[in-house]
VEXLOSE-520530 format. One record per residue (C-alpha): x, y, z; residue in one letter. Coordinates in steps of 0.05 Angstrom, whole numbers, padded with zeros to 5 digits, always signed. Layout:
XYZA;...
***
This chain:
+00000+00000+00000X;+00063+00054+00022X;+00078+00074-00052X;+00093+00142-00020X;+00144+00109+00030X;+00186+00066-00016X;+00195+00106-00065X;+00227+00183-00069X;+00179+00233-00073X;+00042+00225-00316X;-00034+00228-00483X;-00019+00270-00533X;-00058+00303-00595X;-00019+00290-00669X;+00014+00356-00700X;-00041+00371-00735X;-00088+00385-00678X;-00117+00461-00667X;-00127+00455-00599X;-00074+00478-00546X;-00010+00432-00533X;+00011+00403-00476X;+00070+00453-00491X;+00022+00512-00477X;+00008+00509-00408X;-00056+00532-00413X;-00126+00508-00379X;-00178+00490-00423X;-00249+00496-00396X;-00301+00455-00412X;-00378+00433-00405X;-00377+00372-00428X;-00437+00337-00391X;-00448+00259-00379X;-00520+00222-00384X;-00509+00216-00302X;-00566+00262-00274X;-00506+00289-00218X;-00463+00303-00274X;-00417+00249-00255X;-00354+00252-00298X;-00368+00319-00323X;-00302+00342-00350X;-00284+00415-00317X;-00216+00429-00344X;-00156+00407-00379X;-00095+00422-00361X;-00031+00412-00410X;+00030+00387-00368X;+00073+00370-00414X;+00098+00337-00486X;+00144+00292-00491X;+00195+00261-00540X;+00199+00180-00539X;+00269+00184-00518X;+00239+00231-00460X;+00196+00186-00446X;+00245+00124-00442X;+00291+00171-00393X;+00239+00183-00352X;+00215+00115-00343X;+00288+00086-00330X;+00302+00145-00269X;+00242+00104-00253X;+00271+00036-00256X;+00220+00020-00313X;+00243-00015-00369X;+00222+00017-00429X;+00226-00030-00481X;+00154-00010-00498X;+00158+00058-00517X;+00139+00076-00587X;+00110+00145-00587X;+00120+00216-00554X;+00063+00227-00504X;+00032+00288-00484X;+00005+00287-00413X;-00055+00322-00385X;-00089+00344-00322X;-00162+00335-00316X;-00209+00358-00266X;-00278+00328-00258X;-00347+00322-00220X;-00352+00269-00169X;-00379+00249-00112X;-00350+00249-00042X;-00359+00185+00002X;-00431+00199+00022X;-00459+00219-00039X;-00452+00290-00047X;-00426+00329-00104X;-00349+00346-00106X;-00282+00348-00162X;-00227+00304-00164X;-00171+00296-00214X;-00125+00263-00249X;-00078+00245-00310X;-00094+00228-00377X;-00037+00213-00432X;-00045+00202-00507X;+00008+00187-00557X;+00026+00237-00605X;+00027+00207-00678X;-00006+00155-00660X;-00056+00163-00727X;-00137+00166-00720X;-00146+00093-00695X;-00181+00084-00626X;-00139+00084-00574X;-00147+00028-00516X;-00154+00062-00448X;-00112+00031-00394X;-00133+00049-00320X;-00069+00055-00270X;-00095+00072-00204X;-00035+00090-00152X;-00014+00062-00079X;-00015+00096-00017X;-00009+00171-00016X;-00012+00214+00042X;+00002+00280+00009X;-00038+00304-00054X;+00032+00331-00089X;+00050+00267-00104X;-00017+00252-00139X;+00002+00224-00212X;-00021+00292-00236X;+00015+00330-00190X;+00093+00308-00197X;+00141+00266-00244X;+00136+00198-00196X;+00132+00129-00215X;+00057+00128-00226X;+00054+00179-00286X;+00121+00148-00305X;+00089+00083-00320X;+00025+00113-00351X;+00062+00164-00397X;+00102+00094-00412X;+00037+00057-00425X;+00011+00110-00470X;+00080+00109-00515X;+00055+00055-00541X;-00009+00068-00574X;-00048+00073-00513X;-00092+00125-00480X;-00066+00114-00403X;-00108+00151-00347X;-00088+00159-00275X;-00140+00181-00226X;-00115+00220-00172X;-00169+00193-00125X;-00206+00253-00070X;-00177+00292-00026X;-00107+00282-00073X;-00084+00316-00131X;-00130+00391-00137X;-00190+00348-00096X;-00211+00389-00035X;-00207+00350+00034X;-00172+00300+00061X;-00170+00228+00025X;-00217+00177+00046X;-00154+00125+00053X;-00176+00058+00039X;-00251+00064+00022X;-00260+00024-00036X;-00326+00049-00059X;-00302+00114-00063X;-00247+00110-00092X;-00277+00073-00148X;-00326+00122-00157X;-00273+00180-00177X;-00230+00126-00217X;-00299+00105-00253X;-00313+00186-00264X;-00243+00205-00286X;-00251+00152-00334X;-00320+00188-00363X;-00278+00242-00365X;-00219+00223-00402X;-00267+00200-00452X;-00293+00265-00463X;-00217+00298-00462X;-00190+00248-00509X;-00251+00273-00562X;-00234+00342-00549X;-00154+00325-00571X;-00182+00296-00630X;-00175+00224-00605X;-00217+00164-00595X;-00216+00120-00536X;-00230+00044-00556X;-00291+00015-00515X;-00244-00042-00479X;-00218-00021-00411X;-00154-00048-00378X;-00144-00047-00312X;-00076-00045-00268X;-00056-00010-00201X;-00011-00026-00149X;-00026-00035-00077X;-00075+00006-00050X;-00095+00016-00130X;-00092-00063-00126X;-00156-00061-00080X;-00185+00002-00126X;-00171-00034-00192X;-00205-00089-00178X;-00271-00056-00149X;-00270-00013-00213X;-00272-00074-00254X;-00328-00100-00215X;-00364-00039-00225X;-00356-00045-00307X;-00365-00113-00304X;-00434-00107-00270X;-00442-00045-00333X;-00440+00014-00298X;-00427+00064-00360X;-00446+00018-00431X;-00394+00060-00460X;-00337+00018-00429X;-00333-00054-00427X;-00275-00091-00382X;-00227-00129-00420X;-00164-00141-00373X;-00152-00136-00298X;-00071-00137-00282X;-00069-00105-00203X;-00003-00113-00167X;+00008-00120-00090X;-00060-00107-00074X;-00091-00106+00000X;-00145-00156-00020X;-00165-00188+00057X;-00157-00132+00099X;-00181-00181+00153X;-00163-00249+00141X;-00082-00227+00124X;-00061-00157+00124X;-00085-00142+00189X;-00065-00200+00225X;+00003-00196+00181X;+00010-00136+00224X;+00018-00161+00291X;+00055-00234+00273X;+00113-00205+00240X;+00098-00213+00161X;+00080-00136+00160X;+00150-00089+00167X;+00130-00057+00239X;+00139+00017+00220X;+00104+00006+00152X;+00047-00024+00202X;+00049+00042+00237X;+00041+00089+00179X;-00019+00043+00138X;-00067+00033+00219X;-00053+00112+00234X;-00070+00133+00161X;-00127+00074+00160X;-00167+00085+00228X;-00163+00162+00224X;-00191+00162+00156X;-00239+00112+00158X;-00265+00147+00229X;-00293+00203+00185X;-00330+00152+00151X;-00346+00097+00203X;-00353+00124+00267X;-00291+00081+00302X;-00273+00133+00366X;-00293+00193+00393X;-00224+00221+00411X;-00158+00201+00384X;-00130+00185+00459X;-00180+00129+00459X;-00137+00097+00409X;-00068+00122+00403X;-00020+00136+00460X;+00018+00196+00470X;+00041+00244+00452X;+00018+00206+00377X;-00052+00217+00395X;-00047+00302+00390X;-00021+00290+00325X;-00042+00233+00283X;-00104+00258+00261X;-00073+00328+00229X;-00010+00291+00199X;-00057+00253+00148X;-00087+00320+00125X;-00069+00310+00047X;-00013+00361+00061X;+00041+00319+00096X;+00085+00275+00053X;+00102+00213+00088X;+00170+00217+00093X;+00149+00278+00139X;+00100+00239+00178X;+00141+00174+00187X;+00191+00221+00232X;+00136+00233+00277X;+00107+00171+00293X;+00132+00113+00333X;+00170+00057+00299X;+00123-00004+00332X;+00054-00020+00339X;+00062-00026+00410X;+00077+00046+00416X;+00031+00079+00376X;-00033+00046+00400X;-00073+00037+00468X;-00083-00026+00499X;-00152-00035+00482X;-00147-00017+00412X;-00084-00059+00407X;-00122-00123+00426X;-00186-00094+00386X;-00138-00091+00323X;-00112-00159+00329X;-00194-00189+00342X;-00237-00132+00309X;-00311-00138+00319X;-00376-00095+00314X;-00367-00029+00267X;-00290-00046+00259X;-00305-00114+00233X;-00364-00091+00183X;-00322-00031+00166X;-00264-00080+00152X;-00313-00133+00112X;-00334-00075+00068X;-00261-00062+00042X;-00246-00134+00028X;-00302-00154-00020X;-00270-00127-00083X;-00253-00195-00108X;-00315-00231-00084X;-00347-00232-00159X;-00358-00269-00219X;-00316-00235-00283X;-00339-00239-00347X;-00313-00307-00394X;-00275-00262-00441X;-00232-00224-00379X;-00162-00236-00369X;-00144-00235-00298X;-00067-00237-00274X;-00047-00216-00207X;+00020-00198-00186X;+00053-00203-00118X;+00109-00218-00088X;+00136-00264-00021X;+00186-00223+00001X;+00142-00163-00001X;+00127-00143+00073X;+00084-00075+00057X;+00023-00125+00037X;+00036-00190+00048X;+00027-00238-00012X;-00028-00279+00019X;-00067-00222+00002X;-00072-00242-00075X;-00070-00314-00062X;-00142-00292-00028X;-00168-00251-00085X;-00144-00315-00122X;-00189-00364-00078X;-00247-00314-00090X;-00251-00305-00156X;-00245-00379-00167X;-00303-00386-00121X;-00344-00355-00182X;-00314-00400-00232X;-00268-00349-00257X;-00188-00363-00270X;-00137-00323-00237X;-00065-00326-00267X;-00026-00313-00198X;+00059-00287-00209X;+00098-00289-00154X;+00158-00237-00160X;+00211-00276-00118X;+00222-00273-00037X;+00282-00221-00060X;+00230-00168-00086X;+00201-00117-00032X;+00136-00087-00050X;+00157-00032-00096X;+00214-00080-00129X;+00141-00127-00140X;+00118-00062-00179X;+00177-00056-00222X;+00184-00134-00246X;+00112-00132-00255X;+00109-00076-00306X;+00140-00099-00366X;+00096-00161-00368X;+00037-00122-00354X;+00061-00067-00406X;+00062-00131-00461X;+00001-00160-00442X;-00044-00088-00453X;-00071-00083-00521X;-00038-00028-00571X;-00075+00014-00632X;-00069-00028-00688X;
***
């Protein structure tokens, strides 16, 4: 999930386009509208971030560590901002990053959906900076694809705090920011084909898979699901990544980071505590709650929390951690049913992991694995080797991933 913590500190329109380029700088506004009565996926602006060469784009992937073997075209990378909704329903914008290929010719361009890890401060957003996640989307986009990043809320330009972990929600921006992109990619004089891939790494693990659910089940008949390729995703929040936690399979001050980040989130969402000191011990319990205010990047927040479990939390939530029950429990349930449903027969599912990764421990996928099969669908399962940590899982996974997406042809 800690994309944020193990790593430091993301289409583009042929020549002959009239409309700005990515070059320019400048904001487009637009009022595009979407057959959603709340104007779901409603594009509000683009914004051009930058054109690239291929041999640009093939630096930036290796400062990466992406191999970029794949890259075909220069890219031209946008920022997008949206309507949405927040986590109860109400109107709000998100955003996010689209890329297109320049010269790419008029064919349709398959969308690939990257959703992004852990991120505790909105400047790291795949919009927002030059990190691995628009690395590997301007990468997928090189070659002949139209790649598209959601920054999830409360990241990126999003006001609030992100809802950390809240799978519906964070669906519903990815499944919005693709309406959106749909609508950008028209008004760059592109076409985006109607076969959706999916692929995110950890926390985007969890989020890619709910969003292919959600086409799956036909939630916009403009989009069909075609592939689902997450990596290191927190699939069984309660029957492994928890409990990987407290026995030792979970690296203690990555623990740390994910339950503060986790519990003070979700308590805007499910009531959990009605003071912090309830559940973390000082002097971590004055502090938690404004350190995961979208405006802290975790390398900052890391220094001021305690490097063991043991430190940061009471007693009682301690032992309610390691046996949840009541809201925690159904709180928990909710986050871990992104796998529990029945693909359709044409879907390619392959899910990456790794054993040596201790950030989200690989018993996670073999879960997702066991529930999918449960519904008679086939899960391809790749192990990464006990010598790759979770981002290392990332970075071996890509290039297979990158092979396996369908191109413009």
């Amino acid at each position: 999930m800690l994309a944020a913590l193990t790593t430091a500190p993301a289409l583009a329109a042929p020549s002959a386009f009239t409309t700005p380029s990515a070059e320019s700088g400048q904001t487009v506004r637009a009022a595009a509208t979407t057959r959603d009565g709340q104007g779901r996926g409603t594009l509000l602006s683009l914004k051009p971030l930058s054109q690239m060469s291929r041999a640009e784009v093939v630096t930036q992937a290796q400062k990466q560590g992406l191999e970029a073997d794949s890259a075909r075209h220069g890219v031209a990378a946008y920022r997008l901002t949206y309507r949405t909704i927040t986590p109860d329903g109400r109107p709000t914008t998100a955003s996010g990053l689209l890329a297109l290929p320049t010269g790419s010719g008029s064919r349709p361009l398959p969308p690939v959906v990257h959703t992004h890890g852990t991120l505790a401060y909105r400047g790291y957003a795949p919009s927002m900076t030059d990190g691995p996640d628009r690395a590997v989307s301007v990468l997928y986009a090189s070659a002949g694809r139209a790649a598209i990043a959601p920054d999830y809320l409360g990241l990126g330009t999003g006001p609030g705090r992100h809802p950390y972990m809240d799978a519906r929600s964070s669906t519903s921006a990815s499944l919005d920011m693709l309406r959106a992109a749909h609508t950008a990619a028209r008004d760059r004089g592109a076409t985006l084909g109607r076969t959706v891939s999916l692929t995110g790494f950890s926390q985007g693990g969890q989020v890619a898979m709910a969003l292919g659910r959600e086409l799956n089940r036909g939630a916009d008949r403009r989009f069909r699901l075609g592939m689902l390729a997450p990596v290191g995703g927190p699939f069984d929040l309660v029957g492994e990544e928890l409990p990987g936690m407290f026995d030792g399979r979970i690296d203690p001050r990555a623990a740390v980071f994910y339950l503060s980040f986790f519990l003070t989130a979700q308590n805007r969402l499910h009531p959990l505590y009605d003071d912090p000191a309830e559940v973390f011990r000082a002097p971590y319990a004055d502090r938690v709650e404004d350190l995961f205010d979208s405006e802290h990047p975790a390398e900052e927040i890391a220094g001021k929390l305690p490097e063991r479990l043991e430190d940061l939390l009471t007693d009682t939530w301690y032992q309610k951690l390691r046996h949840p029950s009541g809201a925690l429990l159904e709180m928990l349930r909710a986050n871990d049913r992104t796998c529990d449903w029945k693909p359709g027969r044409d879907v390619r599912i392959t899910l990456y992991s790794a054993t040596g990764d201790r950030d989200v421990a690989m018993e996670n996928t073999r879960s997702c694995a066991r529930q999918l099969a449960d519904h008679g669908a086939k899960a391809t399962v790749v192990d990464q080797g006990a010598d790759a940590d979770h981002y290392k899982s990332f970075l071996r996974s890509a290039p297979s991933i990158a092979r396996a997406l369908p191109v413009a042809r």
